[in-house]
N, C-alpha and C positions, 0 to 999 in steps of 0.2 A: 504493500500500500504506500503508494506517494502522496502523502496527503497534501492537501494545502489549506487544510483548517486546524485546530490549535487541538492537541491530544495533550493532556496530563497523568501522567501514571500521580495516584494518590496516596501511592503509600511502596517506597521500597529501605531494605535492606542493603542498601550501598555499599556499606561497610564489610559485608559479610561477601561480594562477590570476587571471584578468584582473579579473575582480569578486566576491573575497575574501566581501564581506558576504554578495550577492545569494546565492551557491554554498551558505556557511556555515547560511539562512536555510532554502534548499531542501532541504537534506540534514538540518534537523530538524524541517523540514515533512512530509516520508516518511518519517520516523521513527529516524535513524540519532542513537545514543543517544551516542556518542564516536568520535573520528578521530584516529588516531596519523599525526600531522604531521612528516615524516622531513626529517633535514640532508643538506648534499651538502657541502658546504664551508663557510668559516668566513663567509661571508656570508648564506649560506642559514640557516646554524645558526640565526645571530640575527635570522632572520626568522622563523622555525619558534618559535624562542626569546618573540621581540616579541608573535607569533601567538597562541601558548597563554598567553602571560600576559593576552592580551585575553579569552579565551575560557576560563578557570581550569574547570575539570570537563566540559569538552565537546572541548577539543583536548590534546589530550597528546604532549610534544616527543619524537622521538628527534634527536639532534644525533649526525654521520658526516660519515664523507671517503669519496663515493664514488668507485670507480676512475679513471671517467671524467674526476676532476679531481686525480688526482695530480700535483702537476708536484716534480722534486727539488726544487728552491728554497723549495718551499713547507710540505714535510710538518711540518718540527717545529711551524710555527706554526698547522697545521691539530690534528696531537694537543693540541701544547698547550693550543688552547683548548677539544676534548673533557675534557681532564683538569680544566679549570678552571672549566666548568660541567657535570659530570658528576652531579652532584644535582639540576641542574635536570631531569634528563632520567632517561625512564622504562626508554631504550633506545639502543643504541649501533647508528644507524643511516642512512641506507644506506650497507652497507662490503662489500667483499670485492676478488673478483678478477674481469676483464671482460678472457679471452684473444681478445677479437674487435676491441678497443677498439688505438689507434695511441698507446699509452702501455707506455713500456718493464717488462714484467714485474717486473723486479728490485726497480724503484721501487715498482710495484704490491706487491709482496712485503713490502720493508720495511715499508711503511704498513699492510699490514694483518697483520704481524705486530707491532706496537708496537698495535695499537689491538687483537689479543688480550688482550695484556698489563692493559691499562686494565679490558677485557671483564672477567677474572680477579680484580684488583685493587679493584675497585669493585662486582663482582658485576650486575654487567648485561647482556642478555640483548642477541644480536646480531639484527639486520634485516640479513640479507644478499644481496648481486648475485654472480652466478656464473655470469655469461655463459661457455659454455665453458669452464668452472675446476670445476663440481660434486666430480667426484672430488677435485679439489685442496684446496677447500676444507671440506671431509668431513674430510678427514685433517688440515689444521693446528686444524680447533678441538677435533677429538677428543683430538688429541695433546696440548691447551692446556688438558686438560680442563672443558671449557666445555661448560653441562649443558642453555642453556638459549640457542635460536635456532627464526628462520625462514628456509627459505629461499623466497625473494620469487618468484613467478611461476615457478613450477617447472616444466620442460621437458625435463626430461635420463632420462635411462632409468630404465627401470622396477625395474631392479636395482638400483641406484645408491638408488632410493627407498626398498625397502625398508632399506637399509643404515640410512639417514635416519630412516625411522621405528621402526624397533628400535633405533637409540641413544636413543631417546626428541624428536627435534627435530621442527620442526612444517614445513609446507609450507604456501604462499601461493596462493589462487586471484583470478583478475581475471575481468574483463569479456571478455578473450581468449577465454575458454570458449565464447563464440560462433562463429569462425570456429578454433585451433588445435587442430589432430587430435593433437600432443605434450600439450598442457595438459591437453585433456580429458582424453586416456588414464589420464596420472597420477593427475589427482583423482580421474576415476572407482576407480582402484586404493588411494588413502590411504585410512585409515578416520577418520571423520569426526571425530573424535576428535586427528587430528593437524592438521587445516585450518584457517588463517584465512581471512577474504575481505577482500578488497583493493579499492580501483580504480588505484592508481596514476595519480592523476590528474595533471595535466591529457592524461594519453599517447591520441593518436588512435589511434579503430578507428574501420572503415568511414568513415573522412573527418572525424568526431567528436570534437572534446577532452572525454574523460571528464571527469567530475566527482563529487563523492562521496558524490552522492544514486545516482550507480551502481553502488556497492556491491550495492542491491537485485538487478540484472540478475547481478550474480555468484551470490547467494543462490539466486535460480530457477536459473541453471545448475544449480550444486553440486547442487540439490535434484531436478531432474531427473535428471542422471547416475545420484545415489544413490537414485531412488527413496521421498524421502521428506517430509514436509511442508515446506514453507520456513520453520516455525513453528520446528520441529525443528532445523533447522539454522542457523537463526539463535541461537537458544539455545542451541547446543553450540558454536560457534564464538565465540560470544560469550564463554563459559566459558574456552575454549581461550585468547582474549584475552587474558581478566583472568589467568587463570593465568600466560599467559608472561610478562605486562609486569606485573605487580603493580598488577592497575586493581583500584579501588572496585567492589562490586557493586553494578552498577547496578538502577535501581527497576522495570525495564521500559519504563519512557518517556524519550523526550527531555527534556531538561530546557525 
């Protein structure tokens, strides 16, 4: 696909891919006009961090403590340093809750109730994981009134969704849309107008480490579900983008 309208992957793992350049090279070769490059912890941050500053209008940081690396010993020094490069960054992410994950709840709680607060405090819009927590974390950022989130690869009931998309928050679509009967169901239910695309990269399907010239494979999903051009949908999602994370509008091409 040569495109000549604006694609954003919503959400990758930058840091985590093996040939950074080669990836970076091929995903503005297919046409992907910006990439929101997510933190997990305070090492990742500053690789995400290092990353966009290489790459200034094409990668754009969010810096997070995802669940997955909560450990107590470590939270205040993980907010901390959200707190203290929280301008570098466009979004406060990957954060939430992961009730499937062998990390004690509580801790999970605390951290992703101190890293509302930031959300609040700095006015920055969450990327969030909510493995088995949806309802839960539905309610701590309504209640935190926090007006402005994704959540990431969305799989949880279809009621629970609408709840989501009539507070006005957005939901995530991936590469998944090829083989998950939960994924599809939802996108097909969102209205496109609430949807990013994703790849979360480098995460395997069919055997496969995505990467983030496969945002594309998300765009035909979505576009087939919904019945409508890829053209279309890449430029409403794109919209939906810039909206949530305050991105530049882009010119249509990659840079």
């Amino acid at each position: 696909m040569n495109a000549h309208y604006p694609i954003v992957d919503g959400h990758a793992h930058l840091d985590q891919l093996e040939d950074l350049d080669r990836e970076l090279t091929e995903a503005k070769n297919c046409g992907v006009t910006a990439i929101i490059g997510v933190g997990m912890s305070v090492k990742s941050n500053q690789k995400i961090l290092a990353i966009a500053e290489g790459h200034p209008g094409y990668v754009f940081p969010a810096i997070g403590y995802h669940p997955w690396e909560v450990r107590k010993s470590e939270i205040e020094k993980n907010l901390a340093f959200i707190e203290q490069n929280i301008n570098l960054s466009i979004a406060i992410g990957e954060v939430g809750l992961d009730y499937k994950v062998k990390v004690k709840r509580d801790y999970q709680k605390k951290a992703f109730s101190e890293i509302l607060t930031l959300s609040t405090r700095y006015h920055k819009p969450l990327i969030l994981h909510c493995r088995g927590s949806h309802r839960r974390v539905l309610s701590m950022i309504s209640d935190s009134g926090i007006t402005r989130a994704v959540f990431h690869w969305y799989t949880a009931p279809l009621d629970l969704l609408k709840e989501i998309v009539d507070a006005g928050y957005y939901i995530s679509a991936t590469p998944a849309l090829t083989h998950s009967p939960p994924h599809r169901h939802a996108v097909r239910e969102a209205p496109v107008e609430r949807i990013l695309v994703e790849t979360d990269c480098p995460v395997t399907h069919h055997g496969r480490s995505s990467r983030p010239s496969d945002v594309l494979i998300t765009l035909r999903e979505v576009a087939k579900l919904k019945g409508l051009p890829v053209e279309d949908v890449a430029e409403r999602t794109s919209q939906n983008a810039m909206t949530l994370f305050g991105l530049p509008s882009f010119a249509g091409k990659p840079s």
